[in-house]
N, C-alpha and C positions, 0 to 999 in steps of 0.2 A: 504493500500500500504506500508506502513511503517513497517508494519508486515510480507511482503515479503523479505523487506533490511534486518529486522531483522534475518529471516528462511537465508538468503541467507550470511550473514554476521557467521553466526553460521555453516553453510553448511563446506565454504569456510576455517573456522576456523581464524577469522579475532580475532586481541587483540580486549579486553571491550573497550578501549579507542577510537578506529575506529568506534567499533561496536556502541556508542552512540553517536558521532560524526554525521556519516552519517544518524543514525536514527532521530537526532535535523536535520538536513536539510532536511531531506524525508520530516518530519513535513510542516519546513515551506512552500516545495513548494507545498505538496496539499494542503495546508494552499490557495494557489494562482492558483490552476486549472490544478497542473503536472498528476492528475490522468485522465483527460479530455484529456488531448494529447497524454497521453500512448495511451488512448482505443481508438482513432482516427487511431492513426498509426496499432495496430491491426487490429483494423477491417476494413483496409486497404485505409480510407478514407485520410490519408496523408502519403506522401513518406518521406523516412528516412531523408533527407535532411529538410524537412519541418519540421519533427518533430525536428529535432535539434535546428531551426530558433525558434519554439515555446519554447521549453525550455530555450534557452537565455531569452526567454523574462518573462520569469515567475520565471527567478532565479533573474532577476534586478530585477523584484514588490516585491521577496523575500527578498532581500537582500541577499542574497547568494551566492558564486564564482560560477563562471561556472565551472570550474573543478569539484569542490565538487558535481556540480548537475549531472557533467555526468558520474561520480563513481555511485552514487543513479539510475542514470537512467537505466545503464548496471543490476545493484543489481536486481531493480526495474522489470526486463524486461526477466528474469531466469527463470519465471516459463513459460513465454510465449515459449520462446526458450526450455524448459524441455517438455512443447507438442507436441510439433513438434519434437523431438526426439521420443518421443513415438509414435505418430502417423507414422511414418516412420521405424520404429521398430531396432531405433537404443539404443546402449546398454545405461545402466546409466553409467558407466565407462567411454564411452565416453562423454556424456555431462561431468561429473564432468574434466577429462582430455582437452576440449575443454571450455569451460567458465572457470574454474581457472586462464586463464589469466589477468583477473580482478583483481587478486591478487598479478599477479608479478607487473602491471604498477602501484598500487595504494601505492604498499610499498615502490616503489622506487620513487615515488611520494612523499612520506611522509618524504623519507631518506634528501630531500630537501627544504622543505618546511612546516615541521613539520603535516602536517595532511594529510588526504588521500585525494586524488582526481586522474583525470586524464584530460591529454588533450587531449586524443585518441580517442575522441567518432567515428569518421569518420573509424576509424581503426575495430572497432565494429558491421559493419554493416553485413559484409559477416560474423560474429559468428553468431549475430541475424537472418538472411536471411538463416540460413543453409547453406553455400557455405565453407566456412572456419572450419576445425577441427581439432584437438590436438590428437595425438598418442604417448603417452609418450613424450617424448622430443622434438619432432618437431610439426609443426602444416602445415598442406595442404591444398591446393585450386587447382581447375580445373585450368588451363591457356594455353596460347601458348605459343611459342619458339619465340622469336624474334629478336635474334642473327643471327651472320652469317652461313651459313652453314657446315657441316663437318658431319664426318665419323668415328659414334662409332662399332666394334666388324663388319664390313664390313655392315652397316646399315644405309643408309643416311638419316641426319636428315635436315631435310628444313625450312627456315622461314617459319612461319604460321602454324606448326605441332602440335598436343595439345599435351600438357604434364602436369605434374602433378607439381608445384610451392609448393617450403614450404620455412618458417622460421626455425629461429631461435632466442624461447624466449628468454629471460633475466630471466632466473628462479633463477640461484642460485645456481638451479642442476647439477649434474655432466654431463660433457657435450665430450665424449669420442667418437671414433668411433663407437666402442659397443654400447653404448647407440643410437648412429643412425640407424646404422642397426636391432637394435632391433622395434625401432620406424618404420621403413620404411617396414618391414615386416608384420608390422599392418595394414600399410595403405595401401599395395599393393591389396590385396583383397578387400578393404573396394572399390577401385577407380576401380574395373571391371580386375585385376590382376588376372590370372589362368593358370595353365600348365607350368608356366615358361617360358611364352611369356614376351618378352621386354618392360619394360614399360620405355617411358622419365620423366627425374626427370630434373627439374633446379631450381636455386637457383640462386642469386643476392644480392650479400653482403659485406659489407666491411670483412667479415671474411675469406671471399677468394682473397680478392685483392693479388696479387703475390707476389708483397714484405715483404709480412707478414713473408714470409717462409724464405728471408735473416734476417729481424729484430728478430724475435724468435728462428730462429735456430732450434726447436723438440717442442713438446710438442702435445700438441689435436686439436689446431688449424691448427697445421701444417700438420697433420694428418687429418683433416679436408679438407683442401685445396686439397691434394694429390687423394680426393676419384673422383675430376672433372675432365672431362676436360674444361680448361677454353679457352672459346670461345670470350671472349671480355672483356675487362680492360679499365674502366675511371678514367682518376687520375682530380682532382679536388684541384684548391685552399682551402687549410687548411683556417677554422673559429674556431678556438679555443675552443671560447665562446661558442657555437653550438654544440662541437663533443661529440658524445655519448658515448664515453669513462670517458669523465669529466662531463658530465652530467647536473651541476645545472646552467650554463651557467653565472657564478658570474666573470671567469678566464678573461682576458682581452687581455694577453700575453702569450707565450706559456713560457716563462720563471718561470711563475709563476702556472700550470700545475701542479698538486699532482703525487709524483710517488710512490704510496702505492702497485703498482700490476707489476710486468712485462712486460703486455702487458703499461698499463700508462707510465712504463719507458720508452719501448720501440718505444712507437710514439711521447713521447717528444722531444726524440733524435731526429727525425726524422723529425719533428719538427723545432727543434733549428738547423735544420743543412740546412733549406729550403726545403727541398723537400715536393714533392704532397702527401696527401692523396687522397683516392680514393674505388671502390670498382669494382668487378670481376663478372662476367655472368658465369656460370659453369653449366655441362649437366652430366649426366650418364647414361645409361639403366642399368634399375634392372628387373631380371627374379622370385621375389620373395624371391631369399636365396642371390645374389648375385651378385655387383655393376661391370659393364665396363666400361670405359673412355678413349681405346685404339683399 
């Protein structure tokens, strides 16, 4: 199994320092029965939640953070997931565009706490389960609409309607319009898209909350925001400590906030001046070449 992290740490193009890292923890926990609970959950004898429950408990006999085990455990669990790509005849490109995100949460895991790990195992399941996949820059999932109702390109869209849900990783990447619609052009086809029939896309995110577009003024976010229409807006009491902007949850006041980036200037102000954060419900139909929200 350790030999997996390793292939899969190599794959990914993880530093030597990660890469033996995670391979000393792979150790200890089949050291303590973590290769018994993988092949459990494969062969479908415990469900993903179960298997989580089991590896807590095999990383205390280990001694080992739970984070660190469920970095290993994702590693660990890649070539299970690289079958079922193949058995479904889907591309390598895809799996590699689709599991890489292993990579983004474990570095900026690291940026904080000095070694790799994550605390997203739950987050993981719909990669593992095939439900969840990566198309250059965004990443998708089947879902419904659950907003209120309205009216894109004279097309009513209704609670309970399926649509097609994505993210937006934390890559690093250039994160541009262009680079979405090139992304969204991949996945239209992959989710049953043809002819340039209407497909619904939404999204849920603090990157579209509305006021982002008075705090920034231009830029890719703002440009971002502009491709929805946004159907619903939650502003929420600011946690400082918490926001994932500042990340390592150390801050305690917003006074004390790093404003290394723009967007970090920009919500401190906003910030220090009281107001809410929050985040925006946002829909479009895409016909394959081209996004509406009016």
């Amino acid at each position: 199994m350790t030999s997996t992290v390793k292939k899969y740490c190599d794959y990914f193009a993880y530093p030597e320092d990660d890469k033996a890292f995670l391979s000393e923890v792979s150790d200890a926990l089949i050291r303590e029965g973590f290769e018994d609970v993988l092949t459990s959950y494969k062969n479908g004898e415990d469900d993903y939640q179960k298997m989580i429950e089991r590896i807590d408990s095999v990383s205390e006999k280990a001694g080992v953070g739970k984070d660190a085990a469920y970095a290993v455990t994702v590693l660990s669990l890649c070539d299970f997931v690289r079958d079922g790509y193949e058995k479904n005849g889907y591309s390598e490109e895809l799996f590699r565009d689709t599991m890489r995100d292993i990579t983004f949460k474990t570095s900026r895991y690291k940026q904080f706490h000095g070694f790799s790990g994550t605390t997203l195992i739950k987050w993981y399941e719909k990669f593992i389960s095939l439900k969840r996949f990566g198309f250059g820059r965004l990443q998708y999932e089947r879902s419904t609409y659950k907003g209120p109702e309205t009216e894109i390109a004279g097309i009513r869209i209704n609670t309970g309607d399926p649509c097609i849900n994505f993210h937006i990783p934390r890559s690093g990447e250039p994160f541009t319009r262009q680079t979405c619609l090139d992304s969204l052009k991949m996945a239209y086809p992959f989710f049953g898209g043809k002819d340039g029939e209407m497909m619904l896309f939404k999204c849920s995110s603090w990157l579209i909350f509305p006021p982002n577009k008075e705090m920034l003024g231009h830029g890719n976010i703002v440009d971002f925001i502009d491709m929805f229409k946004i159907t619903k807006v939650t502003e929420e009491e600011p946690d400082p400590s918490s926001w994932g902007l500042f990340a390592n949850g150390s801050f305690k006041k917003a006074e004390d906030l790093p404003e290394d980036t723009k967007l970090q200037r920009a919500y401190k102000k906003r910030l220090l001046e009281g107001k809410r954060l929050g985040h925006g419900l946002g829909v479009f139909l895409f016909d394959g070449e081209k996004y509406y929200n009016e």
